[in-house]
DOLUM-324201 format. One record per residue (C-alpha): residue number from 1; x, y, z. Coordinates in pm, 1 decimal. Example, Ala and Ser with C-alpha at 12.3 -4.5 7.8 and 13.67 -1.06 7.14 Angstrom:
BEGIN
num  px  py  pz
1  1230.0  -450.0  780.0
2  1367.0  -106.0  714.0
This chain:
BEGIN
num  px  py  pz
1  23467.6  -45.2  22890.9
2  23416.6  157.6  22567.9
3  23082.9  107.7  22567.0
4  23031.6  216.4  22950.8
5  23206.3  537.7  22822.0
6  23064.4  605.2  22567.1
7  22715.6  589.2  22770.8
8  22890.6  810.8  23038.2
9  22970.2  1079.5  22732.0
10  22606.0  1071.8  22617.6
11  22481.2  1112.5  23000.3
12  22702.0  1398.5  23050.4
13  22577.9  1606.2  22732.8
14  22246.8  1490.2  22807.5
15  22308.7  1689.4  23131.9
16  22478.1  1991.9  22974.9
17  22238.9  2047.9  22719.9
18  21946.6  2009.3  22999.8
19  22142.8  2267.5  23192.2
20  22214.9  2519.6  22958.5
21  21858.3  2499.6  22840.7
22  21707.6  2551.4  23174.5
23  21853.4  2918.9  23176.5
24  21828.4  2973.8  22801.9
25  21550.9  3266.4  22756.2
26  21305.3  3270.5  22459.3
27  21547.6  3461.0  22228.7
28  21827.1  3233.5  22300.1
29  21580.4  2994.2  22159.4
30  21438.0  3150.4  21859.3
31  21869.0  3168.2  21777.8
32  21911.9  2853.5  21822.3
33  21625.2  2738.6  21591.2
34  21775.5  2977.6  21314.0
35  22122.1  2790.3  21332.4
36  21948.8  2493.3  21329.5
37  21749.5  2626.0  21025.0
38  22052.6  2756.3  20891.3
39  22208.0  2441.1  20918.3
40  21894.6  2186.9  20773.3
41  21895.3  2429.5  20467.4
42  22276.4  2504.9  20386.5
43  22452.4  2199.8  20420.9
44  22467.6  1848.9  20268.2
45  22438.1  1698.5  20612.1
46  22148.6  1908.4  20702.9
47  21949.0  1842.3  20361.8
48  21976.8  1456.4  20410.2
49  21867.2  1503.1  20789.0
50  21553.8  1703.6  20603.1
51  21509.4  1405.2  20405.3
52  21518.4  1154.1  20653.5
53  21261.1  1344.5  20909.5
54  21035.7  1401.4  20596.9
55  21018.3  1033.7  20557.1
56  20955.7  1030.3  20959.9
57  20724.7  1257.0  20991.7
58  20517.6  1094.4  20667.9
59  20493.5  737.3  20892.3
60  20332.5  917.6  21141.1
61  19974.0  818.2  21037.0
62  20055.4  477.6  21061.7
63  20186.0  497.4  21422.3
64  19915.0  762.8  21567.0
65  19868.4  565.1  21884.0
66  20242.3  589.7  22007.3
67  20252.9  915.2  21900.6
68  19975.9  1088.4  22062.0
69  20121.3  937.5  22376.8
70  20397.8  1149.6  22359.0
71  20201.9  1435.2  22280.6
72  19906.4  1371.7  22561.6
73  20160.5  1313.8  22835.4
74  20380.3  1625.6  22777.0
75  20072.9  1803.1  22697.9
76  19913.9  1705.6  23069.3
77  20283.2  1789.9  23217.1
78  20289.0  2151.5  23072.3
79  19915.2  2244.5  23154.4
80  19966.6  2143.3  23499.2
81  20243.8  2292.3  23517.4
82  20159.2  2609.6  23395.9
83  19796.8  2629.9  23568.5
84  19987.5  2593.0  23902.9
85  20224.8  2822.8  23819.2
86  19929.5  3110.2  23696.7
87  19804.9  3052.6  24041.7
88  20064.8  3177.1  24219.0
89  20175.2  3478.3  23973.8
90  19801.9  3538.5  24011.6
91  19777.2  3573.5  24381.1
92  20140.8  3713.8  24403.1
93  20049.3  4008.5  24126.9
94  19778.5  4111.9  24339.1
95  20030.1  4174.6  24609.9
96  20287.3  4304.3  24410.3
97  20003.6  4565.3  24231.4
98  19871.7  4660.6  24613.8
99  20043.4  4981.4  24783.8
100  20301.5  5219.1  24594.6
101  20604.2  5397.0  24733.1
102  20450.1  5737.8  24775.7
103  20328.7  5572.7  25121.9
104  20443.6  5386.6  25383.3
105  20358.3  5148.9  25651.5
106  20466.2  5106.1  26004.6
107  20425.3  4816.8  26179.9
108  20541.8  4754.9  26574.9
109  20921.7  4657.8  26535.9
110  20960.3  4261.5  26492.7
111  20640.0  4217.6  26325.6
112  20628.3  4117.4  25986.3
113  20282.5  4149.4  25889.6
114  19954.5  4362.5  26021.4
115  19839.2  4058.8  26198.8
116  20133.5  4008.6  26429.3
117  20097.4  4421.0  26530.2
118  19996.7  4621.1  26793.4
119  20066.5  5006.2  26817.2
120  19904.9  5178.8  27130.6
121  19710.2  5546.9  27095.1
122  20029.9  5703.5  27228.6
123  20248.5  5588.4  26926.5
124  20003.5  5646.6  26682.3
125  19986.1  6020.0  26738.4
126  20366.6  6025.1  26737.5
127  20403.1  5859.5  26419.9
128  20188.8  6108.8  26249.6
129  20369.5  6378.4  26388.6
130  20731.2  6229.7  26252.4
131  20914.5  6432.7  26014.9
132  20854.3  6301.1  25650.5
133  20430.5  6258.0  25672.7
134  20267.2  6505.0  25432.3
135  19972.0  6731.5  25540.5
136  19686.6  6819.4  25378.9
137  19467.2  7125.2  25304.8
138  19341.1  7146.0  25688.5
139  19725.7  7097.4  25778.7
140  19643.6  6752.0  25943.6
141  19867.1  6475.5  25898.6
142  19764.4  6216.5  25622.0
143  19844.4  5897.2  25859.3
144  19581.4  5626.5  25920.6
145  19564.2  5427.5  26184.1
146  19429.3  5080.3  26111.7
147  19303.9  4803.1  26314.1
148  19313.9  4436.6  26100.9
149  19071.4  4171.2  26235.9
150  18930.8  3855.3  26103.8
151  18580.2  3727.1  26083.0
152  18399.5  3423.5  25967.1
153  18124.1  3432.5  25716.0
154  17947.4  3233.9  25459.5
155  18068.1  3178.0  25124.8
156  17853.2  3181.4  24802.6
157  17878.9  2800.0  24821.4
158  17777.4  2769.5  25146.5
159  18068.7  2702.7  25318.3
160  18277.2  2946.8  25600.5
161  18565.1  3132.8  25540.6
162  18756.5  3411.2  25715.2
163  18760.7  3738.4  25557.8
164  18978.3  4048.4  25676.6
165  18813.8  4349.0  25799.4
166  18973.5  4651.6  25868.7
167  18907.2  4928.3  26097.1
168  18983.0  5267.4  25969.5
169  18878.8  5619.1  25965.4
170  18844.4  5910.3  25727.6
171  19195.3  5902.4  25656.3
172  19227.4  5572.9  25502.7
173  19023.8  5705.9  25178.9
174  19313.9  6009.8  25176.9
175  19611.4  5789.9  25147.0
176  19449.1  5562.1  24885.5
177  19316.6  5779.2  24630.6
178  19292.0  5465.0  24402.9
179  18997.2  5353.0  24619.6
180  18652.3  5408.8  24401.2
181  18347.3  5323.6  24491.0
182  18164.2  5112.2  24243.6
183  17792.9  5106.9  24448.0
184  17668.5  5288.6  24767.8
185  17884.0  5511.3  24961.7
186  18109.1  5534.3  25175.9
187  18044.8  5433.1  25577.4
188  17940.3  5685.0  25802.0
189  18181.3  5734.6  26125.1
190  18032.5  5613.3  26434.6
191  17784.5  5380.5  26323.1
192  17723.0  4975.7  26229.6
193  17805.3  5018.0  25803.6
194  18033.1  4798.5  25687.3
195  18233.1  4900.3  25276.6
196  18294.1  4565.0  25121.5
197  18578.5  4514.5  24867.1
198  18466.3  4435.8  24527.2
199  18598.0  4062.2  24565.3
200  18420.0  3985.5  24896.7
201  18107.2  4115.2  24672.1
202  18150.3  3828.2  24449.2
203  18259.1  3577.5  24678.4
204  18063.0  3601.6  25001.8
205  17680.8  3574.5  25087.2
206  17500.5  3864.2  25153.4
207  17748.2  4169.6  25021.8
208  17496.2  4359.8  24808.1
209  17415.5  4720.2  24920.3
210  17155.1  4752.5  25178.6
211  17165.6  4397.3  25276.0
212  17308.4  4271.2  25647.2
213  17590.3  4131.7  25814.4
214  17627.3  3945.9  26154.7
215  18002.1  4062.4  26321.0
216  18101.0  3981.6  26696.8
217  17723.7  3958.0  26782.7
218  17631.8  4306.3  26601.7
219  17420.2  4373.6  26288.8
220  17592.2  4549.1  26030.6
221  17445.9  4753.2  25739.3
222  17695.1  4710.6  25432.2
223  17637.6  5080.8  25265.9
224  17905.7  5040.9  24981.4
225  18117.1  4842.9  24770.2
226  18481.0  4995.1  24634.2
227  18739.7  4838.4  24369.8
228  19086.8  4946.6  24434.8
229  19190.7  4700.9  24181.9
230  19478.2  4509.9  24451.4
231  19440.9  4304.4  24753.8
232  19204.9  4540.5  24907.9
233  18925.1  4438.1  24724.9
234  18981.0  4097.6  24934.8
235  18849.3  4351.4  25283.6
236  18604.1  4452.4  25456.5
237  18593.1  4838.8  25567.2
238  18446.3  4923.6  25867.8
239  18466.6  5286.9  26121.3
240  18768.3  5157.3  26312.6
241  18652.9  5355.7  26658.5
242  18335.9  5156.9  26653.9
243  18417.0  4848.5  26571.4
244  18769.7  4851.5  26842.4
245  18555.1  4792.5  27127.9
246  18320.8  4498.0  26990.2
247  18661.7  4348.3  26918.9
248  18782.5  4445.5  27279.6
249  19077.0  4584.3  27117.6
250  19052.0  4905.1  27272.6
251  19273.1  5255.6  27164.1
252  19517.5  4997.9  26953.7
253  19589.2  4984.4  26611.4
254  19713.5  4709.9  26365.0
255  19944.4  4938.2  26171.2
256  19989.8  5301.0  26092.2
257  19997.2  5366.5  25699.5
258  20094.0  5725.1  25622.8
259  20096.7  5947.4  25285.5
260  20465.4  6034.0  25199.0
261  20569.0  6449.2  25121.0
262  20761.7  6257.5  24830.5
263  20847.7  5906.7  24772.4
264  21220.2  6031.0  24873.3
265  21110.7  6145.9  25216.9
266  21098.5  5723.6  25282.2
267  21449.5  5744.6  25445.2
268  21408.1  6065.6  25618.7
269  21065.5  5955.7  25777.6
270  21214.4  5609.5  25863.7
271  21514.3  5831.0  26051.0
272  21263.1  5969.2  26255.6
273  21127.1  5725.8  26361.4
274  21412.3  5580.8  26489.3
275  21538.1  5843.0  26664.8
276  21194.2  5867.5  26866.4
277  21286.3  5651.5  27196.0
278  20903.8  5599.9  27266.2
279  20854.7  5447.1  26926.1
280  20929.9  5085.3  26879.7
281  20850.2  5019.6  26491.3
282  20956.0  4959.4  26160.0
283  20843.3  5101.9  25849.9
284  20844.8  5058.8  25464.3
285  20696.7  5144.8  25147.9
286  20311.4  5005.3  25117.0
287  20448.2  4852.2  24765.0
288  20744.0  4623.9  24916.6
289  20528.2  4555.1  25211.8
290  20293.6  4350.7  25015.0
291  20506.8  4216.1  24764.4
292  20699.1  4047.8  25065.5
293  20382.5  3928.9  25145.5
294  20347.3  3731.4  24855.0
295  20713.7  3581.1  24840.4
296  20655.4  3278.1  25067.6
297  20327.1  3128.8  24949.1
298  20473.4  3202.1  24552.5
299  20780.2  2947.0  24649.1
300  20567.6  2734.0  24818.8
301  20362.3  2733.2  24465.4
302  20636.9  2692.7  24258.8
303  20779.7  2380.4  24458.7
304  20469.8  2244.9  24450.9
305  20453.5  2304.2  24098.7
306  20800.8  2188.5  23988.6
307  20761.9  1908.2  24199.8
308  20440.2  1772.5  24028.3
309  20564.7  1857.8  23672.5
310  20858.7  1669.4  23743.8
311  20686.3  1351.1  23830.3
312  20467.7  1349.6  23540.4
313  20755.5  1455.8  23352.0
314  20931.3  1131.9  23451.5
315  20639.6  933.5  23277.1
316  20624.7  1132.3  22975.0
317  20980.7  1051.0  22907.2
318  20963.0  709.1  22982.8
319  20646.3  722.4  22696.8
320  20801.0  917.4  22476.9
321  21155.1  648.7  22460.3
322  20874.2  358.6  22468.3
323  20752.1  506.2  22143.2
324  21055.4  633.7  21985.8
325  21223.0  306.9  22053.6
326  20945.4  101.6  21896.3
327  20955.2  369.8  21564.0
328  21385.1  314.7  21548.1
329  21260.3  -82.2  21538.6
330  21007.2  -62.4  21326.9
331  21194.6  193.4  21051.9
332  21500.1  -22.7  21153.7
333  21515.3  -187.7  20774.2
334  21467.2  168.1  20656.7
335  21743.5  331.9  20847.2
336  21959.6  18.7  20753.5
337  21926.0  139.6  20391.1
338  21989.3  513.8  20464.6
339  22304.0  378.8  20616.8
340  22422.9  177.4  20312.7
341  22353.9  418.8  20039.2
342  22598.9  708.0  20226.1
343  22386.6  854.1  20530.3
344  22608.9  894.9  20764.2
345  22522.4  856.9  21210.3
346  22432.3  1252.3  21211.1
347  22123.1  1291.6  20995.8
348  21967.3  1006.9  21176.6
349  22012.5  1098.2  21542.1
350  21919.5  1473.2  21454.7
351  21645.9  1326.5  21233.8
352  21494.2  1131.5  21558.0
353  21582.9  1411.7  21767.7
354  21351.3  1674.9  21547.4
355  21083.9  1415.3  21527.9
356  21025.7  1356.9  21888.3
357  21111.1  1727.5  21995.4
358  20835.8  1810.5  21702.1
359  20603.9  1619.1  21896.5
360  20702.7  1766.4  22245.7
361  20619.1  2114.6  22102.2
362  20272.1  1990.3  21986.1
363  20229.2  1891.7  22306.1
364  20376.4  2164.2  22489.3
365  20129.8  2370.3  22256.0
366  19812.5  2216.1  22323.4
367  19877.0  2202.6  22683.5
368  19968.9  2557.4  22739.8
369  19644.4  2617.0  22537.6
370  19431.1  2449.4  22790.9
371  19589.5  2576.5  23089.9
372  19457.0  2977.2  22936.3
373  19141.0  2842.4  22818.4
374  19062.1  2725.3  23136.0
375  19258.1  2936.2  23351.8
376  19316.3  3229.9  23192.4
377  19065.7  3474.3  23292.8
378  18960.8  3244.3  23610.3
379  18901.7  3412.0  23927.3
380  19017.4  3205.9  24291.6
381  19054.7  3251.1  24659.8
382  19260.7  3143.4  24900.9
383  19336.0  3146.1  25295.8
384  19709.6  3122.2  25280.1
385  19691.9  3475.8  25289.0
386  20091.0  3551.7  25438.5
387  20017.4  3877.4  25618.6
388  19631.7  3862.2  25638.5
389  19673.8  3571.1  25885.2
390  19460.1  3316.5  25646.5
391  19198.6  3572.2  25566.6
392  19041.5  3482.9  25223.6
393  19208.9  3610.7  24927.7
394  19074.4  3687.3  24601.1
395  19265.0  3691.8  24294.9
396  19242.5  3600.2  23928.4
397  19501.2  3328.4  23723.8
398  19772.6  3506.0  23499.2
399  19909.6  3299.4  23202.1
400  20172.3  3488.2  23159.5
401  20354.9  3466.0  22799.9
402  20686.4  3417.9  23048.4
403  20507.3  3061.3  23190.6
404  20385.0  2964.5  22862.1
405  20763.0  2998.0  22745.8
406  20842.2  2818.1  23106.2
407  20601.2  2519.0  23025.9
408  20717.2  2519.8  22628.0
409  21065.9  2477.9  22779.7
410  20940.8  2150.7  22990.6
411  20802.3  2006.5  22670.1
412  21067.1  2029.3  22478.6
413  21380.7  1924.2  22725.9
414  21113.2  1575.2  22783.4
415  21144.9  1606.6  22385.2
416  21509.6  1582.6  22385.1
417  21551.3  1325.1  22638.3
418  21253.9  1082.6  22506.3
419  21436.6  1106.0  22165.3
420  21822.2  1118.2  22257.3
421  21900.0  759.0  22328.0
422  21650.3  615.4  22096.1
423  21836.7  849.1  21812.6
424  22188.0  716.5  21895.0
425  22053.8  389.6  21899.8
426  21923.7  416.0  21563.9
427  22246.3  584.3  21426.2
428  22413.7  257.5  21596.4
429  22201.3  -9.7  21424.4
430  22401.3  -238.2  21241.2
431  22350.3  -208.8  20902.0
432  22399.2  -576.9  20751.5
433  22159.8  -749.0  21087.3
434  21902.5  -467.7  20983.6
435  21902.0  -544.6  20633.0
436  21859.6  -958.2  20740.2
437  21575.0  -864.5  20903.8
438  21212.0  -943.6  20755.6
């Protein structure tokens, strides 16, 4: 019985520590390793757990193989981890960096993205009309309409994917002043020229300047190519009038996205539009319209993340207390001796402890190193586009220093657990059958 509760006791601070951990930021850390420092250096107990991980740590040579087990699995768990991870704070940056609150977008009422929306002629003149739109020099209201269709086109690699194009007019370059053009020019109204976004450019067959593109049975001329630097880059521009029709989409509109007096005037505009009984819609800022836009596919990410990290996590633990076990038995006669010359339990379990969580943190290292050299600067698409109803999306990886410190975190708590039991068993290990032993 005091035995089983003894185990229970170690199982519950094994889930403590594991839980305090998980929320423990980097700082927390860094003061944590200074106590610990503090502690190694100051005190008796500390100095003889220094000495006993010195003599560790020097064995290592001899046992390289079950070593750089520990360090290859936790390595492979934290660059998985954090290369699946830089995907999604990739693609969701690009959302969160597309749209600011100086301009808003309305949508028909209900609908929760472009794709799901239809506005009619009659509501799109009244929404530019609503109190809150600002004007400019002419006195016209900044508002553009915008139709949001989806065509199919070859890929670089040969293969088809759907790309969003939008249809919009003059406007659309006034409420984004952000948008430059990088080659060509901008579209002329009324006629087949197609803009391309920077990222279909690289991406998609047949996107220089002056080259042509086959859309709904028409021949388009692509004239330019912008960088706005956000998701936009991911679209095709076209003159929304003329392309409407070869859609069969009539007077209608996608969305309305209109250019603020002030970033206060949000509440006031969204007022009036309520108030408006011919006017169905809902509207908010450009900036928390396509940061929502990110949120679902970024938890479906991190799931899938967690999920795989913590599968490969369960093997690197169960390689790291393989290997730690077989060190305790083979320094067993050693630990014995510790034991009878005055070491007390302490310096030995911390002593196991360090050793293994060392190793976790070279692992953690190397594989966090990987994940940026290979991912840090790479560019991706994908068609779970949320709102641009599985359009292809272009976006780079982001290693952030936050998932490096997220991955670093993984490697060590595996640390902690490979090492735990195999430490108390070590601080358990009775001294005269250990000193029998040949």
């Amino acid at each position: 019985m005091k035995k089983f509760l003894r185990g229970l006791l170690l199982v519950v601070i094994l889930i403590v520590c594991l839980a305090i951990w998980s929320f423990l930021p980097w700082y927390g850390a860094v003061a944590a390793a200074v106590i610990l420092a503090l502690w190694l250096v100051l005190t008796r107990a500390g100095r003889r757990t220094l000495s006993v991980t010195g003599v560790g740590l020097a064995t290592l040579p001899s046992r390289w193989g079950a070593s750089s087990v520990i360090v290859i699995g936790i390595a492979g768990v934290v660059g998985v981890l954090v290369a699946l991870l830089a995907m999604g704070e990739g693609l969701s940056a690009t959302l969160r960096g597309t749209g600011n609150d100086a301009t808003a977008i309305v949508l028909r009422a209900g609908s929760k993205a472009e794709a799901n929306s239809v506005l009619m002629h009659s509501q799109v003149v009244l929404i530019g009309q609503t109190a809150g739109v600002a004007r400019d020099a002419q006195g016209h209201p900044m508002a553009s309409p915008e139709l949001l269709l989806a065509a199919s086109l070859p890929k670089k690699s040969g293969q088809d994917a759907n790309v969003s194009v939008r249809g919009v007019g003059s406007a659309a370059w006034a409420v984004r002043p952000e948008m430059k053009m990088v080659a060509g020019r901008e579209f002329t109204p009324g006629t087949l020229e197609l803009d391309v976004g920077k990222g279909v450019a690289a991406q998609f067959a047949g996107m220089t300047v002056g080259s042509t593109v086959q859309l709904a049975n028409q021949r388009w001329k692509v004239v330019g190519v912008f960088d706005s630097g956000d998701a936009f880059n991911s679209e095709i521009w076209a003159d929304r009038d003329t392309i409407a029709p070869i859609y069969h989409r009539g007077a209608s509109s996608s969305s309305v996205t209109v250019k603020l007096t002030s970033p206060a005037a949000l509440n006031q505009f969204k007022a009036a539009l309520a108030a408006d009984p011919q006017l169905k819609v809902d509207a908010e800022t450009t900036h928390k319209y396509f940061a929502d836009q990110s949120g679902g596919i970024n938890k479906l990410i991190h799931v899938l993340g967690t999920v795989i990290a913590t599968i490969m996590g369960i093997g690197a633990v169960f390689g790291a207390l393989n290997s730690m076990y077989a060190a305790v038995a083979t320094r067993s006669r050693e630990i014995a001796t510790l034991r009878a010359v005055g070491f007390r339990g302490t310096p030995v379990v911390v002593s196991v402890l360090l050793e293994t969580m060392l190793l976790a943190l070279s692992g953690g290292v190397l594989g966090a190193f990987v994940a940026w050299a290979l991912f840090g600067h790479f560019t991706a698409s994908t068609t779970a586009g949320g709102g641009f109803s599985f359009t292809q999306m272009v976006f780079q990886f982001r290693v952030t220093p936050q998932l490096v410190w997220n991955g670093l975190k993984w490697a060590l708590a595996i640390g902690f657990i490979g090492g735990l039991f195999p430490a108390v068993r070590a601080a358990r290990l009775p001294v005269t059958a250990a000193l029998r032993e040949l």
